[in-house]
MMTF fields as JSON, N, C-alpha, C and O atoms, coordinates in Angstrom:
{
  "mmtfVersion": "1.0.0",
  "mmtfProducer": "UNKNOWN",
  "numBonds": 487,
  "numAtoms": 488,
  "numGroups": 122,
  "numChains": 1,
  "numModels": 1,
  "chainsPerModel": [1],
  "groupsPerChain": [122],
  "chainIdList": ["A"],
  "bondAtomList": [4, 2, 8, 6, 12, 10, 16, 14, 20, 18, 24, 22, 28, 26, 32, 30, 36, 34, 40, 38, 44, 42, 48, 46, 52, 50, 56, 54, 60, 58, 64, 62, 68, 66, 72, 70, 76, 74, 80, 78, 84, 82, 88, 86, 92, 90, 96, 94, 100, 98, 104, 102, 108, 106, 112, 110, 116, 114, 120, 118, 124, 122, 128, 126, 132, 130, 136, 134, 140, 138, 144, 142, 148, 146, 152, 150, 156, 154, 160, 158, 164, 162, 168, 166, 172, 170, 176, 174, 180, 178, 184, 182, 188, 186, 192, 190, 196, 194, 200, 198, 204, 202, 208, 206, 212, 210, 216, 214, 220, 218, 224, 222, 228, 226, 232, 230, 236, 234, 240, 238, 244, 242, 248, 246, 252, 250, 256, 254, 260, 258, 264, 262, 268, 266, 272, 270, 276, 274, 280, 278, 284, 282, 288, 286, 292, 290, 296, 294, 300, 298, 304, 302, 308, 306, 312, 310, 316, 314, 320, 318, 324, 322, 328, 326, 332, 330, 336, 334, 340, 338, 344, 342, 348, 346, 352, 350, 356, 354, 360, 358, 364, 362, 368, 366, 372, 370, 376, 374, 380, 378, 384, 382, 388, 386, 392, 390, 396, 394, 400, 398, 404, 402, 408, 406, 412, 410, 416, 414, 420, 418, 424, 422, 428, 426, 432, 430, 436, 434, 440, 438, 444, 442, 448, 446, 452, 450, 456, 454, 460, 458, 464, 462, 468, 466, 472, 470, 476, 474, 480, 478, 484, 482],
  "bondOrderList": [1, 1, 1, 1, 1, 1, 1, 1, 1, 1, 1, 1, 1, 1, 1, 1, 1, 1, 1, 1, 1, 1, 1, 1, 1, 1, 1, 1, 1, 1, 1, 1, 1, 1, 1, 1, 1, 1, 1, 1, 1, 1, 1, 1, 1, 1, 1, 1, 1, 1, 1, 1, 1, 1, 1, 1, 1, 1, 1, 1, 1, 1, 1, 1, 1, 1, 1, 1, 1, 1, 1, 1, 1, 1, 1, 1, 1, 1, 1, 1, 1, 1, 1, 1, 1, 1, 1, 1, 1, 1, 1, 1, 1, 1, 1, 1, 1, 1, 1, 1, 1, 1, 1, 1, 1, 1, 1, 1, 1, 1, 1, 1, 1, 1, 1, 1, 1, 1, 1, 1, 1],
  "groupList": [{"groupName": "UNK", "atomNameList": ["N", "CA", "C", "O"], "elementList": ["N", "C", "C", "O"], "formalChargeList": [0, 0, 0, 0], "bondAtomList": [1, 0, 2, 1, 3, 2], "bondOrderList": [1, 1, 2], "singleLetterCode": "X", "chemCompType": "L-PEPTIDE LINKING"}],
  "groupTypeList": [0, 0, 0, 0, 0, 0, 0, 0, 0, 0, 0, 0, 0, 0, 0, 0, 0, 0, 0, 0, 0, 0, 0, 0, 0, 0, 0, 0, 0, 0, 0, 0, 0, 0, 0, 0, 0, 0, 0, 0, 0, 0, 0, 0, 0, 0, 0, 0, 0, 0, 0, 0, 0, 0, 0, 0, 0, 0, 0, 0, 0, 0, 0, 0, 0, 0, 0, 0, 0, 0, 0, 0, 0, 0, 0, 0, 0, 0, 0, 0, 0, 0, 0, 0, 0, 0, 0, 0, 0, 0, 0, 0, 0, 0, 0, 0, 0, 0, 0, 0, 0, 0, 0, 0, 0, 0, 0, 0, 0, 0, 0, 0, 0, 0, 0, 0, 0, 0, 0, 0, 0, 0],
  "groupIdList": [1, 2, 3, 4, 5, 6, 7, 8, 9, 10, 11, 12, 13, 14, 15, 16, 17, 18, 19, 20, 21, 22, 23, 24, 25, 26, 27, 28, 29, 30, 31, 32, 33, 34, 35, 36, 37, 38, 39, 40, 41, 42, 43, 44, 45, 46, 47, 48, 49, 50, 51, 52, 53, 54, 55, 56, 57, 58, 59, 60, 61, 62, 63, 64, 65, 66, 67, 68, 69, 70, 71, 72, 73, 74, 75, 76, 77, 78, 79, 80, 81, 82, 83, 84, 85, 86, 87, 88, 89, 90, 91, 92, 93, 94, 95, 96, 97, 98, 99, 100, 101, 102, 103, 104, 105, 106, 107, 108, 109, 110, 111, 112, 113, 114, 115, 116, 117, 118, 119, 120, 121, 122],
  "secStructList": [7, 7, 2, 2, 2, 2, 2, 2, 2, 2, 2, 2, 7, 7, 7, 1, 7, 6, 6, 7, 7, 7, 7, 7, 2, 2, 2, 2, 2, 2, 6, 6, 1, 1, 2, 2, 2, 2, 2, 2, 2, 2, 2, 2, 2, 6, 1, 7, 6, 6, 7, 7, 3, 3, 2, 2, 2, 2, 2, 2, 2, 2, 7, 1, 1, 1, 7, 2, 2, 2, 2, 2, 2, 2, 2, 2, 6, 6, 2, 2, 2, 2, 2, 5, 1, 1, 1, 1, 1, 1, 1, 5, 7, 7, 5, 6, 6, 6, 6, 3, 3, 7, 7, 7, 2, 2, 2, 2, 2, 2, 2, 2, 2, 2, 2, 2, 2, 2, 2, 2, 6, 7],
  "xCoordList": [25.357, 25.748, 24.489, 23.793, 24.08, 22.84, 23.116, 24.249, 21.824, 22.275, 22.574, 22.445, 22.926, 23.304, 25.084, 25.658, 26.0, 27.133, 27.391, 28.535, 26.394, 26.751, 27.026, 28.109, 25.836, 25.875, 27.184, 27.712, 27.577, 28.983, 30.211, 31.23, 30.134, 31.293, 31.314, 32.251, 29.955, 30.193, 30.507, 31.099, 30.17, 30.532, 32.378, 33.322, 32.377, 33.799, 34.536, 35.713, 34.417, 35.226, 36.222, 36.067, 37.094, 38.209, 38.171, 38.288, 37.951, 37.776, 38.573, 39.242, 39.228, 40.859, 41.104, 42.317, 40.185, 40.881, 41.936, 41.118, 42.61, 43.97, 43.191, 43.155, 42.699, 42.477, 41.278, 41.021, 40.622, 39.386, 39.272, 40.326, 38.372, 38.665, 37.715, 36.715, 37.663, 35.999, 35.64, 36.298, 34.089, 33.297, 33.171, 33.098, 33.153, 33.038, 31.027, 30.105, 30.924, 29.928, 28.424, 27.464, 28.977, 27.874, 27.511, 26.503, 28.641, 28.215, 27.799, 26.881, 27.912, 27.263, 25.606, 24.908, 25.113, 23.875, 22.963, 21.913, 23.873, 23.451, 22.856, 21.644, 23.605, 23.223, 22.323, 22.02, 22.215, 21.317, 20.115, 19.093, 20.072, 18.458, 17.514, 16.37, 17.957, 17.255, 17.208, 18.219, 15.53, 15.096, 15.801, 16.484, 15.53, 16.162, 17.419, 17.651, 18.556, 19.727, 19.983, 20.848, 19.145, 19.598, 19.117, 19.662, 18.132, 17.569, 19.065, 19.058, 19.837, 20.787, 21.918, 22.857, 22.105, 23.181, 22.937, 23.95, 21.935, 21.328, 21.9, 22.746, 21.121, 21.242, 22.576, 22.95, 23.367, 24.887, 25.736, 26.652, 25.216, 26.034, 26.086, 27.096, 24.39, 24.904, 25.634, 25.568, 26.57, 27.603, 28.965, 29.089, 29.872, 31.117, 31.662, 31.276, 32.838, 33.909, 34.359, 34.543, 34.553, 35.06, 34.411, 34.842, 32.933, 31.901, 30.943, 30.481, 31.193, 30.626, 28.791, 28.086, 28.303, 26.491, 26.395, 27.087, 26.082, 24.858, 23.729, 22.697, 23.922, 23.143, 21.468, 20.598, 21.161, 20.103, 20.127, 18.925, 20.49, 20.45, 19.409, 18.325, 20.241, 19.836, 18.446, 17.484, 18.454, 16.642, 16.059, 14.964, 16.329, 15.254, 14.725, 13.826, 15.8, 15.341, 14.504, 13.686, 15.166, 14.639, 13.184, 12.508, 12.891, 11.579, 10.629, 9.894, 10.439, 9.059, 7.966, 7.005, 7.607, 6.788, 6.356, 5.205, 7.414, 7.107, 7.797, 8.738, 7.477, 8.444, 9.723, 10.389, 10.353, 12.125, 12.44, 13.658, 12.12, 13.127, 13.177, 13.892, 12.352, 12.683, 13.558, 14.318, 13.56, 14.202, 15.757, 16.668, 16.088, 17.555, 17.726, 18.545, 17.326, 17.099, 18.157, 19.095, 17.205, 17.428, 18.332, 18.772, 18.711, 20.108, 21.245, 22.189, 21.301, 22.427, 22.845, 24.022, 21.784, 21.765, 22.02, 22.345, 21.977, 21.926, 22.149, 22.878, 21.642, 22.174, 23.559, 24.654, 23.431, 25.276, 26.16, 27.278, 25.706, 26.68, 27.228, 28.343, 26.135, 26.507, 27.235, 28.277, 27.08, 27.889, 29.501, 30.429, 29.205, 30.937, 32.279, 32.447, 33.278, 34.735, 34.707, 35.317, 33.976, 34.128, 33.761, 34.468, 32.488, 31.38, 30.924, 30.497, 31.171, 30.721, 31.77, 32.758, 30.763, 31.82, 32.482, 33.149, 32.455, 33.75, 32.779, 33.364, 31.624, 31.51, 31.474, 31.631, 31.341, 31.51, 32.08, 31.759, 33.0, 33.056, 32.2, 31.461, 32.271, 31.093, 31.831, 32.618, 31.511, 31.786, 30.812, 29.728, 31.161, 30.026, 29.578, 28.574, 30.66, 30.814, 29.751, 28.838, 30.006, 29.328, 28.065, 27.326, 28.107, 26.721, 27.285, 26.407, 28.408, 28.436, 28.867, 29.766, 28.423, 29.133, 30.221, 30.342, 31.08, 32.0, 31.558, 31.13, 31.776, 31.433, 32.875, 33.784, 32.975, 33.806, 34.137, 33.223, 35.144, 34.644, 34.136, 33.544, 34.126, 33.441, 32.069, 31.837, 31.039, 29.949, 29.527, 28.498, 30.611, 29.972, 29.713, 28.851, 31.074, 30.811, 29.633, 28.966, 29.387, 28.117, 26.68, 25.67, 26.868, 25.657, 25.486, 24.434, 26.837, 26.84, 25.914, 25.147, 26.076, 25.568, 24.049, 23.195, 23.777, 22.232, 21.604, 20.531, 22.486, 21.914, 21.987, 21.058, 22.75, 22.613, 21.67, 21.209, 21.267, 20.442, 19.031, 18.347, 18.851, 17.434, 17.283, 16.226, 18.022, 17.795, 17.45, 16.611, 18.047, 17.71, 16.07, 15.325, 15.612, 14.017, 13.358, 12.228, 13.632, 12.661, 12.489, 11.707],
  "yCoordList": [72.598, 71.544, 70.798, 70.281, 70.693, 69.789, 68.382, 67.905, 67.623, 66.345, 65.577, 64.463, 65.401, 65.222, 65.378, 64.668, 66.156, 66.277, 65.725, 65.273, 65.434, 64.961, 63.371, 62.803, 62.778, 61.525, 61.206, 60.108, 62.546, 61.883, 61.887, 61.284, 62.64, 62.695, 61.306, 60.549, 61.246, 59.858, 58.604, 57.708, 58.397, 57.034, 57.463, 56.677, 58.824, 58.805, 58.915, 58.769, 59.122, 58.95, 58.109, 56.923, 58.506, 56.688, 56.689, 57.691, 55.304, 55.229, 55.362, 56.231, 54.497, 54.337, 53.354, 53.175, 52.065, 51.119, 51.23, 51.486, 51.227, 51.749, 50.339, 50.735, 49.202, 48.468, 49.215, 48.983, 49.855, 50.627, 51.157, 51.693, 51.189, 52.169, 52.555, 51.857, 53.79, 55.062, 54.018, 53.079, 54.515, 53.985, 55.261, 56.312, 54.854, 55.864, 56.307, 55.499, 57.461, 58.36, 57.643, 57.066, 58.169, 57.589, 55.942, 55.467, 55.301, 53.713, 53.785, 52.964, 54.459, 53.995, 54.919, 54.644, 55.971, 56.436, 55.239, 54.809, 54.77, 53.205, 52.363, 52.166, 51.747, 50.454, 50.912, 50.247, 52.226, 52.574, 52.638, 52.305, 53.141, 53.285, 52.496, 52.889, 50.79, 49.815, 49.281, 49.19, 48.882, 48.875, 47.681, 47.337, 47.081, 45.548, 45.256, 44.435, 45.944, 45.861, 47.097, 47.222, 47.642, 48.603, 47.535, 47.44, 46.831, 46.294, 44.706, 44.027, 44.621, 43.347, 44.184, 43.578, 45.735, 46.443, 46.413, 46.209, 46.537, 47.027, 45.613, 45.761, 44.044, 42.912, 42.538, 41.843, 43.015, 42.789, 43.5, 43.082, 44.324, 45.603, 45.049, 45.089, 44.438, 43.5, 42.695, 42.303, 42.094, 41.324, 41.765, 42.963, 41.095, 42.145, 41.963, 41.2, 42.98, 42.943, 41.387, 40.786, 40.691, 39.403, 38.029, 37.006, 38.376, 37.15, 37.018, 37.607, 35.699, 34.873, 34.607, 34.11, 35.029, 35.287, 34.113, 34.429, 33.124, 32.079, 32.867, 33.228, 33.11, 33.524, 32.938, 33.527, 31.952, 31.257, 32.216, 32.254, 32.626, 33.262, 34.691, 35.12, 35.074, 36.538, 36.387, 37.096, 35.431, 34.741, 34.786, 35.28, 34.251, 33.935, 35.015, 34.997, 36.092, 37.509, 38.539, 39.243, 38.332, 39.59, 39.29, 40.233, 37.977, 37.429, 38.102, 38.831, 38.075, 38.683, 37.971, 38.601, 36.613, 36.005, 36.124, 35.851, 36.644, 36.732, 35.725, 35.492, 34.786, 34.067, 33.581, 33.795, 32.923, 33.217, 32.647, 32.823, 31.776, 31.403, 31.807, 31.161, 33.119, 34.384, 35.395, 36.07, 35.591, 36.68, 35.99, 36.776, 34.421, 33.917, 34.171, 35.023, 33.785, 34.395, 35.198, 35.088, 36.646, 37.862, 38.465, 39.578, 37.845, 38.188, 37.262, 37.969, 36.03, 35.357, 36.199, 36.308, 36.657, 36.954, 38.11, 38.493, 39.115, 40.655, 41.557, 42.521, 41.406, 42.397, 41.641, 42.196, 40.669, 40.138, 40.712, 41.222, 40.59, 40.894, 42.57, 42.979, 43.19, 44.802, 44.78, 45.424, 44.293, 44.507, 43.793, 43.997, 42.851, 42.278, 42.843, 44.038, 41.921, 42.418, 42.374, 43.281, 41.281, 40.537, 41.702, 42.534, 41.473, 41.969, 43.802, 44.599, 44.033, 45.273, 46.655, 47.171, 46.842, 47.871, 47.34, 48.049, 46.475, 45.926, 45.439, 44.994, 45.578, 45.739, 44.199, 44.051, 43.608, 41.965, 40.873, 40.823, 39.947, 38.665, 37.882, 37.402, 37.679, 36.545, 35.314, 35.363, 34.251, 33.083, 32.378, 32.195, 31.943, 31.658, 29.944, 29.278, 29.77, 28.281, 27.729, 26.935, 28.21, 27.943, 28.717, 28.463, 29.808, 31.095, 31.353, 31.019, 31.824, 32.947, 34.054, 34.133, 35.171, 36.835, 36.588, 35.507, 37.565, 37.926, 39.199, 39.859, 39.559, 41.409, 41.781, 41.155, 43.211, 44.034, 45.215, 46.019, 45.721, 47.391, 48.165, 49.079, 48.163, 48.748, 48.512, 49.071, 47.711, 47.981, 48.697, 49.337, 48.427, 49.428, 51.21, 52.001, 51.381, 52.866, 53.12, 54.153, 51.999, 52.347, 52.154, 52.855, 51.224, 51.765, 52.502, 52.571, 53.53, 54.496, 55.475, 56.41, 55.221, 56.654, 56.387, 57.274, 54.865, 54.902, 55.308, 55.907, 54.87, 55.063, 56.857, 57.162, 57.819, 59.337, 59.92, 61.025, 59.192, 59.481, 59.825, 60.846, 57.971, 57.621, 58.962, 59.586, 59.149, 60.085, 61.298, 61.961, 61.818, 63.303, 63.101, 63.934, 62.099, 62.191, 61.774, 61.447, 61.553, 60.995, 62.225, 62.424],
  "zCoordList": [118.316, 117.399, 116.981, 117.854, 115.407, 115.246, 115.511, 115.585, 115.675, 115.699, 114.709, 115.216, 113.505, 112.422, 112.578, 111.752, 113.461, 113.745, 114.605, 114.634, 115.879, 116.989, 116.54, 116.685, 115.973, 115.27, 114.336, 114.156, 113.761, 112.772, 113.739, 113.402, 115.091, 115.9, 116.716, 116.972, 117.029, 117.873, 117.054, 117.655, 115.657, 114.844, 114.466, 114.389, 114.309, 113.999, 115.092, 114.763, 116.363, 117.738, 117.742, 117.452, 117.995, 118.785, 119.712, 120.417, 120.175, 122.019, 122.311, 121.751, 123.586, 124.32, 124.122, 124.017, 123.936, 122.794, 121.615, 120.731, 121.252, 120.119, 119.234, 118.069, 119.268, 118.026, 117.637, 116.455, 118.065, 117.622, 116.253, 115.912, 115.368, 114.08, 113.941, 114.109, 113.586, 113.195, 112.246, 111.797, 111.986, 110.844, 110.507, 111.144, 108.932, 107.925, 108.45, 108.346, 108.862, 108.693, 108.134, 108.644, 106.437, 105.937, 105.649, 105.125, 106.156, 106.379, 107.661, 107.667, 109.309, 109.668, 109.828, 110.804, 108.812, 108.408, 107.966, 108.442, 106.681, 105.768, 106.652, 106.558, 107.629, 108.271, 110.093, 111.084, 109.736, 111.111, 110.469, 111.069, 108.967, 108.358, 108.227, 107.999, 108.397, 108.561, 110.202, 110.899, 110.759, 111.879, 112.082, 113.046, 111.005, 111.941, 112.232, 113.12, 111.459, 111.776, 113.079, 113.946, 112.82, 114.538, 115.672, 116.771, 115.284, 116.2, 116.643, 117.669, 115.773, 115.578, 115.895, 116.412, 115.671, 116.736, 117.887, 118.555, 118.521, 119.664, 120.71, 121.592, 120.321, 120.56, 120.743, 121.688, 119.793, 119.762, 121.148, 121.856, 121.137, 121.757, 123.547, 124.25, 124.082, 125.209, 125.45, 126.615, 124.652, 124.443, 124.847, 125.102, 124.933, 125.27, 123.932, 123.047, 123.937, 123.005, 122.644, 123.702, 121.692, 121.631, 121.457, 120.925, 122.223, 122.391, 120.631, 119.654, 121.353, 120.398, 120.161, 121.04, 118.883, 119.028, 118.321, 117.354, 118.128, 117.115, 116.243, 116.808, 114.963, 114.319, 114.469, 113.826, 115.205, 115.485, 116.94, 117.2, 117.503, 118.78, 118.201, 118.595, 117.225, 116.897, 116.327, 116.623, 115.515, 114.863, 115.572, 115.303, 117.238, 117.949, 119.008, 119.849, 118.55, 119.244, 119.004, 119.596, 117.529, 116.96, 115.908, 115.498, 115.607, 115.058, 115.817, 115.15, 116.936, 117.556, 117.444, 117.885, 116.925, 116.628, 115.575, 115.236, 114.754, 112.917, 112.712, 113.471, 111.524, 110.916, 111.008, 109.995, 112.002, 112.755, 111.676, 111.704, 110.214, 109.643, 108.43, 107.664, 107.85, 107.233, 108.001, 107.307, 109.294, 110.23, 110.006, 109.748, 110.109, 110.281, 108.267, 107.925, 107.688, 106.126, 105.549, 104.759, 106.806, 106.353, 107.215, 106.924, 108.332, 109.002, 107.988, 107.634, 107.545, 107.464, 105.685, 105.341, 104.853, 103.573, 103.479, 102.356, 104.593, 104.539, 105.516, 105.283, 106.577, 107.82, 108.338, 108.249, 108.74, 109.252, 107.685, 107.768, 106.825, 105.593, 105.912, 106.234, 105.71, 106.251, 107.316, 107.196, 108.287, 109.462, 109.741, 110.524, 108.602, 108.81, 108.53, 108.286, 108.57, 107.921, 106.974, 106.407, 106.043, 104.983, 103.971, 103.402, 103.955, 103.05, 103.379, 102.543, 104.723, 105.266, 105.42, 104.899, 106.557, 107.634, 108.558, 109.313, 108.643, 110.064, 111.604, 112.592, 111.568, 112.683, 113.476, 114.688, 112.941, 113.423, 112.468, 111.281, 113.094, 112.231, 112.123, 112.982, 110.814, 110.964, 110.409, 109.464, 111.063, 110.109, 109.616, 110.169, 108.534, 107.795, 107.756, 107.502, 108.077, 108.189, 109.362, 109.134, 110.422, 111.82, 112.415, 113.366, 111.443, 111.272, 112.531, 113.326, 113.256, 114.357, 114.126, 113.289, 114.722, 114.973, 115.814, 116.39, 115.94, 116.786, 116.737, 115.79, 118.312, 118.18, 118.193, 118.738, 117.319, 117.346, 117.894, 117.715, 118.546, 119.158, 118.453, 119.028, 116.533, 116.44, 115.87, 114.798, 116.455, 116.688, 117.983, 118.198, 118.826, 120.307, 119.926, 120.309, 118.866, 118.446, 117.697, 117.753, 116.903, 115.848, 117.077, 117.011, 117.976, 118.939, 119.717, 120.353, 119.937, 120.806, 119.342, 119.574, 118.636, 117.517, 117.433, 117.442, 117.337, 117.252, 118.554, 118.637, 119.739, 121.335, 120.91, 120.163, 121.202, 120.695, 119.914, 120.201, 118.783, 117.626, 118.289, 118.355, 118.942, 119.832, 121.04, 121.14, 121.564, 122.945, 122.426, 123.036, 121.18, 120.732, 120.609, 121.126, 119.988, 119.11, 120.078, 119.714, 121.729, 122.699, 123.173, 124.102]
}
């Protein structure tokens, strides 16, 4: 099996969760192709199902000592957008009001595909 299939089986999987829902394939190709939002799956994914992130949480992670208030910017304007109910693929709520995530189960599937992806190319 190439890895290119393995990757579409694991984003399209259903867990044993029953609220669970596949991500469409090539949305989650889309939102793995950018580092920083893998890097804001990745961050997410230590979280459990349900918990609540502060978008200032995620700024202050994933900045690296670049700029955190271009990094909160470009999460609140664009990567949380991809990843929501609203605007996205589903993978977190966001509210916009209070700038928090909610994780969803399915971002755990979309980081099981980037975690798979990563292990093939190591």
């Amino acid at each position: 099996m190439s890895l290119l299939d393995r990757i579409r089986d694991t984003v399209s999987q259903e867990t044993d969760n029953p609220a669970t829902t596949s991500i469409n394939p090539e949305d989650g190709y889309r939102v793995l192709s950018n580092e920083r939002r893998r890097r804001v799956v990745g961050f997410l994914a230590e979280s459990e199902v349900g918990d609540d992130v502060p978008v200032g949480t995620l700024a202050d992670r994933l900045s690296d000592g670049t700029n955190r208030t271009a990094c909160y910017v470009a999460l609140t304007q664009s990567h949380i957008c991809v990843l929501s109910t609203d605007d996205g693929i589903g993978a977190v709520d966001y509210d916009r009001q209070s700038k928090v995530v909610t994780v969803r189960p399915e971002l755990m599937v979309l980081h099981q595909a980037a975690v798979a992806f990563e292990d093939e190319l190591v």
